[in-house]
PQR file of N, CA, C, O and H, with PARSE charges and radii, in Angstrom:
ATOM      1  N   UNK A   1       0.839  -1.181   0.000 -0.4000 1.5000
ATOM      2  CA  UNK A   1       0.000   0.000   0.000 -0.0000 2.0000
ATOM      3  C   UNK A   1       0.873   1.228   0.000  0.5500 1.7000
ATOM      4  O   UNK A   1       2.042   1.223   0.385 -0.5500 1.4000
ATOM      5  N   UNK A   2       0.160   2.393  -0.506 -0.4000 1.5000
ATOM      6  CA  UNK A   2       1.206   3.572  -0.650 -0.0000 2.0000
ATOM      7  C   UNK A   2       0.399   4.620   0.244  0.5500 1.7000
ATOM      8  O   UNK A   2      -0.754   4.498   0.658 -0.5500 1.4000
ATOM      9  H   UNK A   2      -0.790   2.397  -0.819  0.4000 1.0000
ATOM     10  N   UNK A   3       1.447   5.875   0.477 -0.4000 1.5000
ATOM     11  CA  UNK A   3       0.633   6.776   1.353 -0.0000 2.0000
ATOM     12  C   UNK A   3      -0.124   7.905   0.838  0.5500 1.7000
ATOM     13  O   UNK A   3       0.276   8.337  -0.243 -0.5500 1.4000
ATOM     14  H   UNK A   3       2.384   5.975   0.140  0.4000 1.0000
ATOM     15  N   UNK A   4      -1.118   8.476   1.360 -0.4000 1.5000
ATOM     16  CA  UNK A   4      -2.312   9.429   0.783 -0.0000 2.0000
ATOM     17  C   UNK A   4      -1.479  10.190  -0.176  0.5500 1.7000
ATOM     18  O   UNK A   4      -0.339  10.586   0.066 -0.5500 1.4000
ATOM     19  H   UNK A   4      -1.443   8.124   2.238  0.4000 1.0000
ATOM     20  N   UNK A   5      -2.383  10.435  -1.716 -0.4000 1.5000
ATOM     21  CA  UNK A   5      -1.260  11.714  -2.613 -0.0000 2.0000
ATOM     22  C   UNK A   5      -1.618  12.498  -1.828  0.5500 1.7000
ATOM     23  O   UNK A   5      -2.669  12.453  -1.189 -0.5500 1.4000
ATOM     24  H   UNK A   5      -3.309  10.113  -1.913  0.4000 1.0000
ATOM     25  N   UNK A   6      -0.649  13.449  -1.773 -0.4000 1.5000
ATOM     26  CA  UNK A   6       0.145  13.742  -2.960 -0.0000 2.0000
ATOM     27  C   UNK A   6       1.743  13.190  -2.488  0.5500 1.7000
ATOM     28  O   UNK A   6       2.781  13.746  -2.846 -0.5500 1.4000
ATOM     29  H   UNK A   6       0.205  13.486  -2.292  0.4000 1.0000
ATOM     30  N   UNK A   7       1.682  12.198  -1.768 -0.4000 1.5000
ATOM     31  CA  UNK A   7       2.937  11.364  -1.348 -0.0000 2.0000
ATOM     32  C   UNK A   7       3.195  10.848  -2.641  0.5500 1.7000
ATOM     33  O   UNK A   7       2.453  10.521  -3.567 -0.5500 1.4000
ATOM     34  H   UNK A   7       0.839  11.746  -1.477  0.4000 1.0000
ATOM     35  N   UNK A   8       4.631  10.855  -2.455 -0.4000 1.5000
ATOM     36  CA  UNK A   8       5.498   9.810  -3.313 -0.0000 2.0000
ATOM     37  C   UNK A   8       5.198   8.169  -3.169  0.5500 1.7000
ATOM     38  O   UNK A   8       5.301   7.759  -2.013 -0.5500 1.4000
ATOM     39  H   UNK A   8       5.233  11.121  -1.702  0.4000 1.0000
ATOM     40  N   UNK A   9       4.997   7.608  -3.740 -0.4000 1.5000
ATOM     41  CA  UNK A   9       5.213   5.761  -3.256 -0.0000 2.0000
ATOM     42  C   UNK A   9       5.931   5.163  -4.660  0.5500 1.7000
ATOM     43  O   UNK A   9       5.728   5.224  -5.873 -0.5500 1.4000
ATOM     44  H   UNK A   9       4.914   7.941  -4.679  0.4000 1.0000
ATOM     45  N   UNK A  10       7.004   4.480  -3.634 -0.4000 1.5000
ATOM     46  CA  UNK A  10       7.608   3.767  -4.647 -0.0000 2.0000
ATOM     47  C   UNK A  10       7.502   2.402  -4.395  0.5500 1.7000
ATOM     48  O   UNK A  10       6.762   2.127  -3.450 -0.5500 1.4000
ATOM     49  H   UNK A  10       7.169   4.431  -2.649  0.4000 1.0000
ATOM     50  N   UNK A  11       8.081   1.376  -5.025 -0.4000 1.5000
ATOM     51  CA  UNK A  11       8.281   0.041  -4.684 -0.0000 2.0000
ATOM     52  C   UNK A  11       8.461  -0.476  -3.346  0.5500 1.7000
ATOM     53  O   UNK A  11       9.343  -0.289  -2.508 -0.5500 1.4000
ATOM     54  H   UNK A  11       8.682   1.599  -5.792  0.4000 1.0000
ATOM     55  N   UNK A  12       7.819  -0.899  -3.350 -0.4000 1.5000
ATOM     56  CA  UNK A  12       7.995  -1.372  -1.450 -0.0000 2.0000
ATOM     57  C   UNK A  12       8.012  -0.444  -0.093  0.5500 1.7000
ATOM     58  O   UNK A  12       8.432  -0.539   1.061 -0.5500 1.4000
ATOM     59  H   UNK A  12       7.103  -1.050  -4.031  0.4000 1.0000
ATOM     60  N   UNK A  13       7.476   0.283  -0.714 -0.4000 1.5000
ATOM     61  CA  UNK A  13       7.299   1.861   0.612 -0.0000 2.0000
ATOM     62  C   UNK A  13       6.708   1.513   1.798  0.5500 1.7000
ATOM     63  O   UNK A  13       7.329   1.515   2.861 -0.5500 1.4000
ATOM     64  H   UNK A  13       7.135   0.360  -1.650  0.4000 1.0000
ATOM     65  N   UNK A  14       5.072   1.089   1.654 -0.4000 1.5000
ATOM     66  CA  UNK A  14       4.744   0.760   3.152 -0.0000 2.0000
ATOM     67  C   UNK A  14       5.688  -0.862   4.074  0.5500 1.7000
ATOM     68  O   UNK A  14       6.010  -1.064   5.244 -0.5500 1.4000
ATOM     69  H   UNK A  14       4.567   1.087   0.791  0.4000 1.0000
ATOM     70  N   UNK A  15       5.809  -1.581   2.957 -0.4000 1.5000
ATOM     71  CA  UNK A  15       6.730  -2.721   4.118 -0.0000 2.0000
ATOM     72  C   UNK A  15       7.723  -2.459   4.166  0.5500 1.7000
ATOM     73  O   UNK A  15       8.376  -3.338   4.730 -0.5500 1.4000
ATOM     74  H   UNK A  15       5.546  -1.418   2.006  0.4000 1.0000
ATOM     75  N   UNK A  16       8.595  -1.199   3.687 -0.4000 1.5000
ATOM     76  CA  UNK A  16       9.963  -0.746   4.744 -0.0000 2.0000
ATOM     77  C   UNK A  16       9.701   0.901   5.747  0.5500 1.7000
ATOM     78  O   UNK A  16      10.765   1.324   6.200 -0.5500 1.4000
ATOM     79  H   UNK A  16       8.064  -0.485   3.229  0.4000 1.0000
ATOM     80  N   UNK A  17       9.032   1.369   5.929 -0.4000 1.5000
ATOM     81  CA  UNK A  17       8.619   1.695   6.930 -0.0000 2.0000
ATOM     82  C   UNK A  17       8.535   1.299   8.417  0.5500 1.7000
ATOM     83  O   UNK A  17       8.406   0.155   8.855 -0.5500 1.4000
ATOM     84  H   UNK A  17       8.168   1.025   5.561  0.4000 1.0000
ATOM     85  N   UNK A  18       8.633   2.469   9.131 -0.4000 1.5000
ATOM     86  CA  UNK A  18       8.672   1.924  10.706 -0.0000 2.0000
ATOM     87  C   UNK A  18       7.241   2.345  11.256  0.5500 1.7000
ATOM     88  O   UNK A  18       6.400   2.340  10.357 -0.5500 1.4000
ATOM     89  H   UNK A  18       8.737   3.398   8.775  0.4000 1.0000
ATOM     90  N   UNK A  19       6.867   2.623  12.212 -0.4000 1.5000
ATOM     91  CA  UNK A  19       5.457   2.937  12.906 -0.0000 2.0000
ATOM     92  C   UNK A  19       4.481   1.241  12.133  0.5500 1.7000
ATOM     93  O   UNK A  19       4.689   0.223  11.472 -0.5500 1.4000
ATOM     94  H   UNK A  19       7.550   2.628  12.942  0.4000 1.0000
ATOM     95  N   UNK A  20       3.303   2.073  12.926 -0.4000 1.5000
ATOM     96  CA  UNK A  20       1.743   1.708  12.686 -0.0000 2.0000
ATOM     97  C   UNK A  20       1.755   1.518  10.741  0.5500 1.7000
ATOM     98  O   UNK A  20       2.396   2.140   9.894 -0.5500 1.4000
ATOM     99  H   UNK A  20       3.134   2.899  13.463  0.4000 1.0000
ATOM    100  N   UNK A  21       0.720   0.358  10.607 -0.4000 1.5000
ATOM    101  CA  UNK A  21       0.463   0.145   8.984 -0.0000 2.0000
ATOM    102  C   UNK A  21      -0.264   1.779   8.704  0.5500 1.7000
ATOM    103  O   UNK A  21      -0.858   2.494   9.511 -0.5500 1.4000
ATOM    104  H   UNK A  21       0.199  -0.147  11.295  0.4000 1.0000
ATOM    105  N   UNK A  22       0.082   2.043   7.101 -0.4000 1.5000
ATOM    106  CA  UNK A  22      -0.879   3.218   6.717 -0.0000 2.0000
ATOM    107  C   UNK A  22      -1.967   2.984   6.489  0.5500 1.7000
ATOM    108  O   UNK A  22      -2.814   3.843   6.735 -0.5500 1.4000
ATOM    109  H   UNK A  22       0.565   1.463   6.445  0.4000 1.0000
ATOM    110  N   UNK A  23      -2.344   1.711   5.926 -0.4000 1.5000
ATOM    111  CA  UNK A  23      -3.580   1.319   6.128 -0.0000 2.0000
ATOM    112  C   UNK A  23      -4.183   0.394   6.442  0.5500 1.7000
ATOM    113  O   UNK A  23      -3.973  -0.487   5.608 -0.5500 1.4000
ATOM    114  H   UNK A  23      -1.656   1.013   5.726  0.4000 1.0000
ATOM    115  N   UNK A  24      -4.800   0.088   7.146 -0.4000 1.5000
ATOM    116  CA  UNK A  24      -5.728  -1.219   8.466 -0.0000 2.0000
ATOM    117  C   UNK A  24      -7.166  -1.407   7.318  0.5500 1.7000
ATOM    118  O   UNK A  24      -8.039  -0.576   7.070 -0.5500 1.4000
ATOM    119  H   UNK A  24      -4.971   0.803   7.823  0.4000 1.0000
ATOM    120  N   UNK A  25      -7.009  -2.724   6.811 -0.4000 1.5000
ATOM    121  CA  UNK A  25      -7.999  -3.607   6.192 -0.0000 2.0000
ATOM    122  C   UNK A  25      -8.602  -4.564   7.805  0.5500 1.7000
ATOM    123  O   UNK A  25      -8.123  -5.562   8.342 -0.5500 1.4000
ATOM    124  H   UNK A  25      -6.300  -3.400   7.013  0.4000 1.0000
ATOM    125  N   UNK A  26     -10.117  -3.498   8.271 -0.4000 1.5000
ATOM    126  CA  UNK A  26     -10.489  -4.331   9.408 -0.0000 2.0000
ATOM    127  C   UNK A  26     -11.292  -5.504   8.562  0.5500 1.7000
ATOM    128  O   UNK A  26     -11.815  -5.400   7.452 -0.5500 1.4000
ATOM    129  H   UNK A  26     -10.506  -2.687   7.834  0.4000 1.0000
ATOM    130  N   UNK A  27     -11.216  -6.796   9.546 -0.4000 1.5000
ATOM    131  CA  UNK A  27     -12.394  -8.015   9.301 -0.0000 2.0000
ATOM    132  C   UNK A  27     -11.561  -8.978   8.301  0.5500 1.7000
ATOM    133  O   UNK A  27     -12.164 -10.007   7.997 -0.5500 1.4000
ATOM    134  H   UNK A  27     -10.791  -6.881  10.447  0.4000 1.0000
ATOM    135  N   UNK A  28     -10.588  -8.853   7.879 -0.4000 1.5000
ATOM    136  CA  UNK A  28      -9.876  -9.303   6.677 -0.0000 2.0000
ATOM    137  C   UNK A  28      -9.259 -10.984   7.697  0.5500 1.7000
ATOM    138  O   UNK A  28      -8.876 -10.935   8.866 -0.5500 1.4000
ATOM    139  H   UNK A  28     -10.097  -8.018   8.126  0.4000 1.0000
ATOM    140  N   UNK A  29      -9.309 -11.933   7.080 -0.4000 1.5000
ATOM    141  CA  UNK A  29      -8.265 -12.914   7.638 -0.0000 2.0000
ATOM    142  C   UNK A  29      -7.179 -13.285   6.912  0.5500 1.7000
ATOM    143  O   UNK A  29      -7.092 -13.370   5.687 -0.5500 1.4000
ATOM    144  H   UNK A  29      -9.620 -11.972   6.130  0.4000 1.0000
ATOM    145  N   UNK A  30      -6.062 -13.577   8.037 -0.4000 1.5000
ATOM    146  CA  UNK A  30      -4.823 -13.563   7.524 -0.0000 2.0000
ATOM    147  C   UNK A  30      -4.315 -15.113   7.303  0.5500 1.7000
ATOM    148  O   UNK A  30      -5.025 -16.118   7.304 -0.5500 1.4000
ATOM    149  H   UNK A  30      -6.133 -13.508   9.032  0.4000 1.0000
ATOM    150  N   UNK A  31      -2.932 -15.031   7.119 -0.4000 1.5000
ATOM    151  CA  UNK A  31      -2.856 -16.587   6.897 -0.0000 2.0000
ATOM    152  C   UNK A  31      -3.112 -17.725   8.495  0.5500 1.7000
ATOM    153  O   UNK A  31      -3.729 -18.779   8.650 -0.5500 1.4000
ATOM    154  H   UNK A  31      -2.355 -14.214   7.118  0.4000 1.0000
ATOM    155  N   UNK A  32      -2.335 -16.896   9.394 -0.4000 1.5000
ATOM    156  CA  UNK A  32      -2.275 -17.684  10.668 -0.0000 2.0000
ATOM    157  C   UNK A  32      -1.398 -17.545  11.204  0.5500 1.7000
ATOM    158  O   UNK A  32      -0.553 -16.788  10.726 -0.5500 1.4000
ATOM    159  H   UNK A  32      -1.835 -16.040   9.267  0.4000 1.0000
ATOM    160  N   UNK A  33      -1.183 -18.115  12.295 -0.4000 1.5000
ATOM    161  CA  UNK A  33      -0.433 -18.297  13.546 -0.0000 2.0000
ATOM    162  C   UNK A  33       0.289 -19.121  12.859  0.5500 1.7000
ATOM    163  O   UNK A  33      -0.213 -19.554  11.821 -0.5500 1.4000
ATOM    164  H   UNK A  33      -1.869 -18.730  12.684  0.4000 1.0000
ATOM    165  N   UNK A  34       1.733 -19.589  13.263 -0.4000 1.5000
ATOM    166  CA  UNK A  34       2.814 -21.095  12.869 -0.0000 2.0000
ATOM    167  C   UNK A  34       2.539 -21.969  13.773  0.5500 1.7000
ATOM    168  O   UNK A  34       2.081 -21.749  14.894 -0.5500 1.4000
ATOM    169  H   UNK A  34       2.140 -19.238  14.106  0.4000 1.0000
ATOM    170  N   UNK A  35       2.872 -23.175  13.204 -0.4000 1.5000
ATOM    171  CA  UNK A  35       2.551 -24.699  13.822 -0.0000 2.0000
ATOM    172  C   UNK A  35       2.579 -24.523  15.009  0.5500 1.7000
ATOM    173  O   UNK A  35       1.606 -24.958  15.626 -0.5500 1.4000
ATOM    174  H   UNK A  35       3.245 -23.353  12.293  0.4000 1.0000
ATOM    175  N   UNK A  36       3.545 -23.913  15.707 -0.4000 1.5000
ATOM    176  CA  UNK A  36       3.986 -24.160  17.125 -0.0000 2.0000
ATOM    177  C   UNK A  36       2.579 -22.831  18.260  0.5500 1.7000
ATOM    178  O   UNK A  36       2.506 -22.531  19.452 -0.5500 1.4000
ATOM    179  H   UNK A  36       4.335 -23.559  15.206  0.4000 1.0000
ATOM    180  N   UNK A  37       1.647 -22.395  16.839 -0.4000 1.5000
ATOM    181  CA  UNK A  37       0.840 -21.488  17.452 -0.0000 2.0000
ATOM    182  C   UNK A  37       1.095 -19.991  17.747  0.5500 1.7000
ATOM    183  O   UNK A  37       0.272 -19.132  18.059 -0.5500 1.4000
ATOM    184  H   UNK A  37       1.706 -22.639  15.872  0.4000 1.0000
ATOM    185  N   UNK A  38       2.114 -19.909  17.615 -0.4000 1.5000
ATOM    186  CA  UNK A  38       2.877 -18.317  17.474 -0.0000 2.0000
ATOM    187  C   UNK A  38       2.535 -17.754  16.945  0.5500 1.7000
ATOM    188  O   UNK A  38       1.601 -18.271  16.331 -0.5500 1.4000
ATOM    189  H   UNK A  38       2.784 -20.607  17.361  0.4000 1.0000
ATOM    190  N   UNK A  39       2.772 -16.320  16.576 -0.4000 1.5000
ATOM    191  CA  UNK A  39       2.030 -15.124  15.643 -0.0000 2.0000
ATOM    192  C   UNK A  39       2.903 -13.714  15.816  0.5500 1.7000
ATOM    193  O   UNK A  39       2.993 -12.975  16.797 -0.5500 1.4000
ATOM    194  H   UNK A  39       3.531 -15.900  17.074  0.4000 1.0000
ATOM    195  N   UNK A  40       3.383 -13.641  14.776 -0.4000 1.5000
ATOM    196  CA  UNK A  40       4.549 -12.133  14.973 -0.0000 2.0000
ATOM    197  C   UNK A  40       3.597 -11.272  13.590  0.5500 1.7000
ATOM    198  O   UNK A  40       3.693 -11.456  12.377 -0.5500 1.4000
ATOM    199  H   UNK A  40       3.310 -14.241  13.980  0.4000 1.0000
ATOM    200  N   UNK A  41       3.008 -10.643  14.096 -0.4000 1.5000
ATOM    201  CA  UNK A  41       2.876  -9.252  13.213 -0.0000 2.0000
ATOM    202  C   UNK A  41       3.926  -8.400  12.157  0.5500 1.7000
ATOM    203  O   UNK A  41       4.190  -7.205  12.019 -0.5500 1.4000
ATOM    204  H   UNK A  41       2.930 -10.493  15.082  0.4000 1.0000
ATOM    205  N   UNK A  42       4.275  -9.367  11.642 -0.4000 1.5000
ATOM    206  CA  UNK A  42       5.768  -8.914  11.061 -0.0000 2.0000
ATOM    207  C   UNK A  42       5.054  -8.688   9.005  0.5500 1.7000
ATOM    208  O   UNK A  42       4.389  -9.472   8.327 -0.5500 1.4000
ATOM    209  H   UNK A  42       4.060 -10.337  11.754  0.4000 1.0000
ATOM    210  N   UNK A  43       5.634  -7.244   8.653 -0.4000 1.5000
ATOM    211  CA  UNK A  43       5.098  -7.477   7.506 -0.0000 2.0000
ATOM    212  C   UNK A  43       6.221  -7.823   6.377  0.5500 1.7000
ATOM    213  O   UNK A  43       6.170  -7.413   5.217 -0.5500 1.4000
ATOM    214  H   UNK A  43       6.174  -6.607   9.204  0.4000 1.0000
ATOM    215  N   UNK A  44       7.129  -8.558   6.861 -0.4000 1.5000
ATOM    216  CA  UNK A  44       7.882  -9.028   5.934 -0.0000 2.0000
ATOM    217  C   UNK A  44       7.811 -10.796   6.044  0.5500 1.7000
ATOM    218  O   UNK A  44       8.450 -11.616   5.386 -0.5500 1.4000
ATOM    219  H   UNK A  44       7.170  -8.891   7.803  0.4000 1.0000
ATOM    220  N   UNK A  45       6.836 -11.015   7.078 -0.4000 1.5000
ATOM    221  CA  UNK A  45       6.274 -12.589   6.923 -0.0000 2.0000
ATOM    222  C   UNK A  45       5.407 -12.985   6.375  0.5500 1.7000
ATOM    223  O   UNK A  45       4.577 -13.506   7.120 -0.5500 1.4000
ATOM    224  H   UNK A  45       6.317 -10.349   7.613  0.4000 1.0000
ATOM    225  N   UNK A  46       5.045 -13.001   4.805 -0.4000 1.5000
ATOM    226  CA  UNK A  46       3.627 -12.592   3.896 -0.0000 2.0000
ATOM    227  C   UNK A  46       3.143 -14.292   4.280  0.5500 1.7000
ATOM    228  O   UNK A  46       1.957 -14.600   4.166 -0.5500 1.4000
ATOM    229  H   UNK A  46       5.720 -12.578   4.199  0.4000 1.0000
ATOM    230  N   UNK A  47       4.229 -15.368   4.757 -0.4000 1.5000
ATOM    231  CA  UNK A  47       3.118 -16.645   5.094 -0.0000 2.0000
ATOM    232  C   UNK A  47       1.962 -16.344   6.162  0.5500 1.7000
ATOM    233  O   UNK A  47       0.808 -16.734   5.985 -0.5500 1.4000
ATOM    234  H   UNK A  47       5.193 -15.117   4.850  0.4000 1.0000
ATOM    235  N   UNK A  48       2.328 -15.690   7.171 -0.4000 1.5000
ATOM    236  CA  UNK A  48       1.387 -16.001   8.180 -0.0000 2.0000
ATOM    237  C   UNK A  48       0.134 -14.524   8.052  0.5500 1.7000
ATOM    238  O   UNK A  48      -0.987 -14.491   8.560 -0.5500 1.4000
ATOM    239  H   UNK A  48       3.266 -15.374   7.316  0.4000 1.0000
ATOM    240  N   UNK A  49       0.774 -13.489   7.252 -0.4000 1.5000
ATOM    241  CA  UNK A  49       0.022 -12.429   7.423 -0.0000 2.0000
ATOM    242  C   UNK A  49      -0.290 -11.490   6.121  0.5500 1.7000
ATOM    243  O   UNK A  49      -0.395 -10.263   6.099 -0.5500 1.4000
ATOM    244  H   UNK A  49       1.684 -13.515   6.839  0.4000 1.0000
ATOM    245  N   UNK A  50      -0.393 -12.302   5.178 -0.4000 1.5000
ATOM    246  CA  UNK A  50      -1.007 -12.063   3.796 -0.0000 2.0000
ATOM    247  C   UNK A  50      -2.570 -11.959   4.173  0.5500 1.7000
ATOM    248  O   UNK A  50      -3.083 -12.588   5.099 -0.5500 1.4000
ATOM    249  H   UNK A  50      -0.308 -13.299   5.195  0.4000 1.0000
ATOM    250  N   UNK A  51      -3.089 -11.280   3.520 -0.4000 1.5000
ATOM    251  CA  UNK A  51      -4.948 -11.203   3.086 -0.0000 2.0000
ATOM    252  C   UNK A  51      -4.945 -11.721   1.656  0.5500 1.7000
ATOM    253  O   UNK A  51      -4.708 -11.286   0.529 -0.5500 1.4000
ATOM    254  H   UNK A  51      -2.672 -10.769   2.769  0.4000 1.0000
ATOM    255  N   UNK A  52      -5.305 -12.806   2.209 -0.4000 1.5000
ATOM    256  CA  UNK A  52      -5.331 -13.580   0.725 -0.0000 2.0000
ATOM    257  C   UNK A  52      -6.969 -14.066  -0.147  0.5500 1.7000
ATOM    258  O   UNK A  52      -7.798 -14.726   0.479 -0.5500 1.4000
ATOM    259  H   UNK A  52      -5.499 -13.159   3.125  0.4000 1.0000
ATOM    260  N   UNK A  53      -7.106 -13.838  -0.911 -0.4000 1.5000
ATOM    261  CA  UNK A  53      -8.781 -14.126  -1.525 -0.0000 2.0000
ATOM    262  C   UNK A  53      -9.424 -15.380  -0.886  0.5500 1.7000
ATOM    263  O   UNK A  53     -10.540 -15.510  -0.383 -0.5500 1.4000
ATOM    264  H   UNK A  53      -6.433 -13.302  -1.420  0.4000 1.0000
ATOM    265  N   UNK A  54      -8.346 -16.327  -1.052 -0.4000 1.5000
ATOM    266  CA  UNK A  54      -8.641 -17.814  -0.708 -0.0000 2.0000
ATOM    267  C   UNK A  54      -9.467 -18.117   0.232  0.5500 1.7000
ATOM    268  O   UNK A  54     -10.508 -18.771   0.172 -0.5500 1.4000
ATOM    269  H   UNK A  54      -7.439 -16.222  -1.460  0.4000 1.0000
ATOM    270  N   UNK A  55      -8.613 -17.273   1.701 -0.4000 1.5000
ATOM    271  CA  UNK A  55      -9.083 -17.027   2.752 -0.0000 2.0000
ATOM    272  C   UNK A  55     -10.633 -16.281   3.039  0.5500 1.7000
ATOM    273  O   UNK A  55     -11.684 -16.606   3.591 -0.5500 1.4000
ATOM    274  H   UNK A  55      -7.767 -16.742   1.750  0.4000 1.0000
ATOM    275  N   UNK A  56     -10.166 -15.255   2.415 -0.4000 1.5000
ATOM    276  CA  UNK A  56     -11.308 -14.933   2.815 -0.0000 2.0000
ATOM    277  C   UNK A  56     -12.980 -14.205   1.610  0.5500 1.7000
ATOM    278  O   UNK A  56     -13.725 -13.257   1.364 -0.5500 1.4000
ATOM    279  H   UNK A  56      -9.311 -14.991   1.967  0.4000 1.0000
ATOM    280  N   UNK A  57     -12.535 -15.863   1.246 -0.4000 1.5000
ATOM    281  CA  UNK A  57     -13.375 -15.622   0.067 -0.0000 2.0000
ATOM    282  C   UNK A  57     -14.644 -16.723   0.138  0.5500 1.7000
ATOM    283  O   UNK A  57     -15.694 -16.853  -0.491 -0.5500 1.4000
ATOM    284  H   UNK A  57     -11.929 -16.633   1.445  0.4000 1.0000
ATOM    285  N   UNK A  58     -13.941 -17.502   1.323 -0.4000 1.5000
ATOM    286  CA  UNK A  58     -14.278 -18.993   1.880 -0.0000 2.0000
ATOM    287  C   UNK A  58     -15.138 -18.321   2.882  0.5500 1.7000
ATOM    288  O   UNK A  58     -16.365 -18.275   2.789 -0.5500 1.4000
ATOM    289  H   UNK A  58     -13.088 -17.396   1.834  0.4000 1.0000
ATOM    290  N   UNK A  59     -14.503 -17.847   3.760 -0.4000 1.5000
ATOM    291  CA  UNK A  59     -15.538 -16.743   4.890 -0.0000 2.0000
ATOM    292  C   UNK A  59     -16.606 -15.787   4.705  0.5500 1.7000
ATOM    293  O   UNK A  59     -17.466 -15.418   5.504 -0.5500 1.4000
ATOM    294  H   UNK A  59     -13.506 -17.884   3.836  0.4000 1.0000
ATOM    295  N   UNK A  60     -16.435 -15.516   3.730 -0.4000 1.5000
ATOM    296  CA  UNK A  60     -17.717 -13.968   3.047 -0.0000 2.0000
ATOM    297  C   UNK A  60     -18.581 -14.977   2.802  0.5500 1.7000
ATOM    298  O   UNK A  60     -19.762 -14.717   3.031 -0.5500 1.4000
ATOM    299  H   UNK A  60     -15.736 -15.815   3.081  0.4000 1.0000
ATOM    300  N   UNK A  61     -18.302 -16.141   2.369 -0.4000 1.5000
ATOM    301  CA  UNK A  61     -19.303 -16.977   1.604 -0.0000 2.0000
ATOM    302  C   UNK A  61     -20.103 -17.767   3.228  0.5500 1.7000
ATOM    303  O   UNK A  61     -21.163 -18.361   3.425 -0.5500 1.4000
ATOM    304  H   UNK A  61     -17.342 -16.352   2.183  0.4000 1.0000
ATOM    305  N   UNK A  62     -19.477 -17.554   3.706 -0.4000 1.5000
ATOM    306  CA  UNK A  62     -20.235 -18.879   4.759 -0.0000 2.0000
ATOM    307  C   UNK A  62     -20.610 -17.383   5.823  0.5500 1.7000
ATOM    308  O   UNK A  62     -20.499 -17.707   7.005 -0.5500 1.4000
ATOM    309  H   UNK A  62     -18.616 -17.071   3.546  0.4000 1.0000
ATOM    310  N   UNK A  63     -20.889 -16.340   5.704 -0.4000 1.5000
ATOM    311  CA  UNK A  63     -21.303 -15.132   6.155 -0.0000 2.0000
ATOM    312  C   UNK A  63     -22.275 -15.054   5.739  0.5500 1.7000
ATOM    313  O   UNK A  63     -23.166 -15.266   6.562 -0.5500 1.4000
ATOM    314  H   UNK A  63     -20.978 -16.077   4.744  0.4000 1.0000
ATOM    315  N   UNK A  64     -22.657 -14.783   4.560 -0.4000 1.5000
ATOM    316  CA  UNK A  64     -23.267 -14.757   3.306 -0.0000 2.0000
ATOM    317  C   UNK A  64     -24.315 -15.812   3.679  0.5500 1.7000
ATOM    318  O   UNK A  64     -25.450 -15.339   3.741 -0.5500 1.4000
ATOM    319  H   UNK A  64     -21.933 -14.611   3.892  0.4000 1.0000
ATOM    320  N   UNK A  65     -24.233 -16.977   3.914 -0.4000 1.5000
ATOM    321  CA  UNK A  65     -25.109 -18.006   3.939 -0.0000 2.0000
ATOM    322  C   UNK A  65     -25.934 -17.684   5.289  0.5500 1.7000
ATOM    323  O   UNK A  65     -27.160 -17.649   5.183 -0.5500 1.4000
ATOM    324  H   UNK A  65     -23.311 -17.361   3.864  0.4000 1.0000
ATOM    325  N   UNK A  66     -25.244 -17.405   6.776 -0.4000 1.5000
ATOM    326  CA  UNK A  66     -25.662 -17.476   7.496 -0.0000 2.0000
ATOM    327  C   UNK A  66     -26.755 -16.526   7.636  0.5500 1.7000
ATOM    328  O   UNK A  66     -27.846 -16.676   8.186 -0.5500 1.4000
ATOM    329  H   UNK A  66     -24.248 -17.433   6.862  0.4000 1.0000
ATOM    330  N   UNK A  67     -26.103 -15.196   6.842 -0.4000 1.5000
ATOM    331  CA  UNK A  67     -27.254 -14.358   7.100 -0.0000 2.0000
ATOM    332  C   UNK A  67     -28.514 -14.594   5.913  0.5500 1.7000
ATOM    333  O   UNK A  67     -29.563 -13.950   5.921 -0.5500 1.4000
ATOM    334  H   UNK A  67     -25.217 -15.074   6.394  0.4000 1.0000
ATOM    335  N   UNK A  68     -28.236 -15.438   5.110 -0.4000 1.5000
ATOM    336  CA  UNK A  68     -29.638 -15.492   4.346 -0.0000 2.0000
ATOM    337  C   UNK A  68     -30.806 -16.691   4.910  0.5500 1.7000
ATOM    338  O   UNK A  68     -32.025 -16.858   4.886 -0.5500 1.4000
ATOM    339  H   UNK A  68     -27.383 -15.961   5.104  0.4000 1.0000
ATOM    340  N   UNK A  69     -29.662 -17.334   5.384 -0.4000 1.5000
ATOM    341  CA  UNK A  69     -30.772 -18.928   6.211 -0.0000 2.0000
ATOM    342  C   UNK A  69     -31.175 -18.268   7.517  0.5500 1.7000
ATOM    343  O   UNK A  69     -32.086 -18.693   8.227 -0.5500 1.4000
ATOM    344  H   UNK A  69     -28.671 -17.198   5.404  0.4000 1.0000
ATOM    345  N   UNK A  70     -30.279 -16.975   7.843 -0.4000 1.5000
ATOM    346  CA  UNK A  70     -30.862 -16.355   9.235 -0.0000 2.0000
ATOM    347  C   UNK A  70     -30.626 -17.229  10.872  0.5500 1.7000
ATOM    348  O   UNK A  70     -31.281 -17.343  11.908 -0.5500 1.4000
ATOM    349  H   UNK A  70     -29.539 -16.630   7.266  0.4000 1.0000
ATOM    350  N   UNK A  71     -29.153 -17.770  10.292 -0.4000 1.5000
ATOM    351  CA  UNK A  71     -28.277 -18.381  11.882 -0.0000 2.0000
ATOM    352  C   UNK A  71     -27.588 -17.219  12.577  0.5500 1.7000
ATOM    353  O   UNK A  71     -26.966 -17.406  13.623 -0.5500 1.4000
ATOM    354  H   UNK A  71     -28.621 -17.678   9.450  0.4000 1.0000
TER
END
């Protein structure tokens, strides 16, 4: 992600940055925790903390269901 124009963004701008993400995708699921159950917020670990379609494309759908059968 890049930062509000009239910022510059180049190649890889927000994952070499320090602070807070520039931008927070709430409700999104990520890949996961590692085997051993761990979880580092790290954005240069795209296994465990990618937003990937797969994921959560599987979830919208079973959202989707619940609220039309009304669980």
């Amino acid at each position: 992600s890049c930062p509000a124009p009239p910022a510059s963004c180049t190649d890889g701008w927000a994952q070499n940055q320090p602070g807070p993400n520039p931008h927070i995708l709430y409700g999104a699921l990520v890949g996961g925790p590692a085997q051993d159950g761990t979880y580092n917020d790290d954005r240069n670990d795209y296994i465990h903390n990618e937003v990937a379609c797969d994921y959560n494309a599987a979830f919208t759908g079973v959202l989707a269901a619940m609220v039309e059968n009304n669980f």
